[in-house]
N, C-alpha and C positions, 0 to 999 in steps of 0.2 A: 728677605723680600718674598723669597716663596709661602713662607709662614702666613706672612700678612695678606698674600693673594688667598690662600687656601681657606683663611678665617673667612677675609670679607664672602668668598663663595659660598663656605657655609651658613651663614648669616644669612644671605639672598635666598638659601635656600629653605632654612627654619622660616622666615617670612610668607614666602611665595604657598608654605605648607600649611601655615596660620591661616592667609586672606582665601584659602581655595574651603575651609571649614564652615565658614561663613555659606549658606541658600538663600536664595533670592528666594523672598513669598510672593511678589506680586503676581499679573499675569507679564508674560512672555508674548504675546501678541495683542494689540489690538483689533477685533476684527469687527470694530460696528457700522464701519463703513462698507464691510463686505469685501471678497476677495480683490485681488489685486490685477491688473489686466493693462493689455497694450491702448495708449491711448489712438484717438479714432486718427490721427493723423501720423499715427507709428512714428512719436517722436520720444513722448515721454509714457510714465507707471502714473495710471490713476486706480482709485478704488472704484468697485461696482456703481457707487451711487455719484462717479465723476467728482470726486473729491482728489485733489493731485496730491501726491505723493512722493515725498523727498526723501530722495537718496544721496547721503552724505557718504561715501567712501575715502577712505586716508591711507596713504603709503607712508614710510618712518624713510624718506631717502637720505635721510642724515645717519641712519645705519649702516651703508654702502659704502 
């Protein structure tokens, strides 16, 4: 049993080693709408030119 945990780990491991070789070319931000700012009713994120801007955030609570 211990064998087979220690392999599958290393496995996860040689992988996790592989996909991190891998660089992103694109760009990392879009900024053509201009920076990001409090909207005028301090409720939500728009960009300079009042374009709104969504923010998706995710927690894994099935990990817990």
């Amino acid at each position: 049993m211990k064998t087979n945990l220690l392999l599958l780990i290393a496995g996860l491991l040689i992988c996790t080693v592989q996909a991190q070789e891998t660089k992103w070319e694109g760009k990392s931000v879009d900024f053509s709408h201009g920076r990001l700012k409090v909207s005028d009713n301090r409720r939500f994120l728009v960009f300079e030119d009042g374009t709104p801007f969504f923010y998706l955030g995710d927690t894994a609570w099935e990990l817990f």
